[in-house]
PAMARNU-942950 format. One record per residue: residue in three letters; x, y, z of N, C-alpha, C in turn. Coordinates in steps of 0.1 Angstrom, whole numbers, plus 2048, in hexadecimal, padded with zeros to 3 digits. Layout:
N
ALAXYZXYZXYZ ...
//
This chain:
130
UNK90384ED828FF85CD848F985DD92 UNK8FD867D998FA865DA88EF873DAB UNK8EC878DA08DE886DA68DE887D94 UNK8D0880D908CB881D838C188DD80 UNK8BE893D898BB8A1D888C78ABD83 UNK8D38ADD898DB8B7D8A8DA8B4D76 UNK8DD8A6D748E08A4D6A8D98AAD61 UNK8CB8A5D608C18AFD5A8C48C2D59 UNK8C58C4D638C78D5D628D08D7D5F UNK8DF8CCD598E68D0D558EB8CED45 UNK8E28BED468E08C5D358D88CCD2E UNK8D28D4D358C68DDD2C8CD8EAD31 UNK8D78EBD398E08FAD378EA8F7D2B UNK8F38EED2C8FB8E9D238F58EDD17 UNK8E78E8D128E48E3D038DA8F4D01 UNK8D88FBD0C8D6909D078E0911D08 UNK8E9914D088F891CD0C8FC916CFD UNK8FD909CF8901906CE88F5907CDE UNK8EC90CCDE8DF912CDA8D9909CD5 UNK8D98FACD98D28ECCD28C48F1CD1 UNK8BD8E6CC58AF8E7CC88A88E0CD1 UNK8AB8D6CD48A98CBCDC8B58CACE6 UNK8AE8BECF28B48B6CF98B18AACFD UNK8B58A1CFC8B288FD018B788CD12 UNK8AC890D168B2889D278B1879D28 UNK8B3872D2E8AA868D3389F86AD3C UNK89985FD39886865D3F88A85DD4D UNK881865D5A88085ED6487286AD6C UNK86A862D7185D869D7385E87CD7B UNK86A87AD8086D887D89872893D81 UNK87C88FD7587F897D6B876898D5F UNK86C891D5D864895D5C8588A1D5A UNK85789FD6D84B8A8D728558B5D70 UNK8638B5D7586E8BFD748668CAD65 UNK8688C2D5D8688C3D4C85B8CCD4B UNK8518C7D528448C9D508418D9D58 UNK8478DDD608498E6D6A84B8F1D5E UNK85D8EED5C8638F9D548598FED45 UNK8518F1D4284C8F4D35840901D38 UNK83A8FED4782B902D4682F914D4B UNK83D912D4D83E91FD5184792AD47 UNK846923D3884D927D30859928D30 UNK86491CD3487291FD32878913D24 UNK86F90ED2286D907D18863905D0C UNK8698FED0285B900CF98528F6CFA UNK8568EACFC8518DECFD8578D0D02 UNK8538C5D098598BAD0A8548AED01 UNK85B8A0D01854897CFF85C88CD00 UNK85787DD05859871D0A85B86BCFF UNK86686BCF7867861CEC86F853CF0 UNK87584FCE987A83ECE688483ECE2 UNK892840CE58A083FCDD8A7832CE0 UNK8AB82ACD28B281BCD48AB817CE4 UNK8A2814CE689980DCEB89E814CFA UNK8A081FCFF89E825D0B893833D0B UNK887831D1388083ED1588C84AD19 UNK886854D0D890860D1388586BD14 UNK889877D1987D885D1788B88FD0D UNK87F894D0888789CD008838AACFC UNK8888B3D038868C3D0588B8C6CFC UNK8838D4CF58848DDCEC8878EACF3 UNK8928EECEC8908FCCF9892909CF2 UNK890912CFB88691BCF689192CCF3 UNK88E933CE989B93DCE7892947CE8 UNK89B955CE689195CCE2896964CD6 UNK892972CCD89796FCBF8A0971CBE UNK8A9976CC68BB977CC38C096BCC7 UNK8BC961CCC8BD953CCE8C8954CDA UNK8C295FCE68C495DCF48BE950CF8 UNK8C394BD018BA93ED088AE943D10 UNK8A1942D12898946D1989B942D26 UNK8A2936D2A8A7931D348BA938D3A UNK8BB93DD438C5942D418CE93FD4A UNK8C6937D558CE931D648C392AD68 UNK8C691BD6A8C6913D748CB90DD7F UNK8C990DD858D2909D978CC8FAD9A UNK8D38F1D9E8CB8E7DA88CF8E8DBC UNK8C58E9DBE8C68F2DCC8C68E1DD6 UNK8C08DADD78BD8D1DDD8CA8C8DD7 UNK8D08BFDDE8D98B6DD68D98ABDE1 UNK8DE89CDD98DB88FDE58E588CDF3 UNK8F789DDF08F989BDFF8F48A0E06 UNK8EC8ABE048E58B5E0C8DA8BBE04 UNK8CD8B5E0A8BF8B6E068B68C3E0F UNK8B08CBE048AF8D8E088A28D8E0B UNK89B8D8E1888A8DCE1D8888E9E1B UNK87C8EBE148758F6E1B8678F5E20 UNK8678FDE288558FEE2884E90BE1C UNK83D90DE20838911E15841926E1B UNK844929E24849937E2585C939E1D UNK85F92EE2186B92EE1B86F92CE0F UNK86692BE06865926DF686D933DEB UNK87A935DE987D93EDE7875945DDC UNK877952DD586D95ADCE87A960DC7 UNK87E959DBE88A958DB2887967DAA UNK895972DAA89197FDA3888981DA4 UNK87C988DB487198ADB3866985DAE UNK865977DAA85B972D9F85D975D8F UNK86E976D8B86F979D7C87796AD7C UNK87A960D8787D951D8387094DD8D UNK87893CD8D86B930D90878928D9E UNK86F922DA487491ADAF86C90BDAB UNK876904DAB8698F6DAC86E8EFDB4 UNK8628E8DBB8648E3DC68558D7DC7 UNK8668C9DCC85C8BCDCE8538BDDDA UNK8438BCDD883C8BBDE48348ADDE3 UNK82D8ACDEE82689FDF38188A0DE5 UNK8158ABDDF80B8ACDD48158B0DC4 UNK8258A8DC582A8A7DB88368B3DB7 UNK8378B4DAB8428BDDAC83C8C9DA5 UNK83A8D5DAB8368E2DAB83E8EEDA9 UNK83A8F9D9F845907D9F84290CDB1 UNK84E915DB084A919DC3841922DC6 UNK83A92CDBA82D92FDC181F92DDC0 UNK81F91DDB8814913DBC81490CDC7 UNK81E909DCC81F901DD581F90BDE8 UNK822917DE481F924DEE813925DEF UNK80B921DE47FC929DE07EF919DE8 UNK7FA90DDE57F5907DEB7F8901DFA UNK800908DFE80390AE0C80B8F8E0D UNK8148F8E0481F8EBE0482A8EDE02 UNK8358E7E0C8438E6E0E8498DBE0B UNK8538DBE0685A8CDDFF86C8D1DFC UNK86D8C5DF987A8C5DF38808D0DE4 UNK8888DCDE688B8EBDDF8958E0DD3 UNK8908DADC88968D6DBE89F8DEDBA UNK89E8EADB48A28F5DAA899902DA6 UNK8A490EDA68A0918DA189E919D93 UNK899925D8A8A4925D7E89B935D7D UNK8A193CD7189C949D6B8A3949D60 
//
């Protein structure tokens, strides 16, 4: 697997578009923080680090709403490892006006894009989503 991120955002489109309850990524500290992002900003219900046949995996619950639309509706990976995407803290895009999230790797972790605006930090533009 050559970009384990794309992979991540793509199985949590996949496994919400088939209306799973869950998803099992494999764990790796960056998908992770990724996980932790989407959770805190409500596009998920919850994560957690379990143990499958002896590999750490994370495993997202994801989130509907009651006609069992996906709360999540698009994900993009904007950054990718042939061509890695900078911004600084003015360039941080502002996804549907602030009705999506930007996250973005900075030197203080991986942050939605208008914490990382707020704290006047530019980094690596992981992914959109709304």
């Amino acid at each position: 697997m050559t970009d384990p991120i794309a992979d991540l955002l793509t199985r949590i489109r996949n496994s919400s578009a088939a209306q799973k309850r869950y998803v099992n990524i494999p764990h790796s500290k960056i998908k992770d923080e990724i996980v932790k992002v989407l959770r805190a900003q409500g596009f998920i219900i919850d994560h957690k680090t379990i143990e499958l046949e002896g590999r750490k995996v994370i495993r997202v619950y994801l989130k509907y709403t009651q006609d069992r639309t996906p709360v999540l509706k698009h994900i993009k990976r904007s950054s990718r490892p042939g061509l890695r995407k900078y911004v600084n803290k003015e360039q941080i895009p502002r996804v549907l006006g602030g009705m999506g999230i930007s996250i973005v790797s900075t030197s203080q972790g991986v942050l939605e894009g208008s914490e990382a605006r707020n704290r006047k930090l530019g980094g690596e533009l992981l992914c959109v989503a709304w």
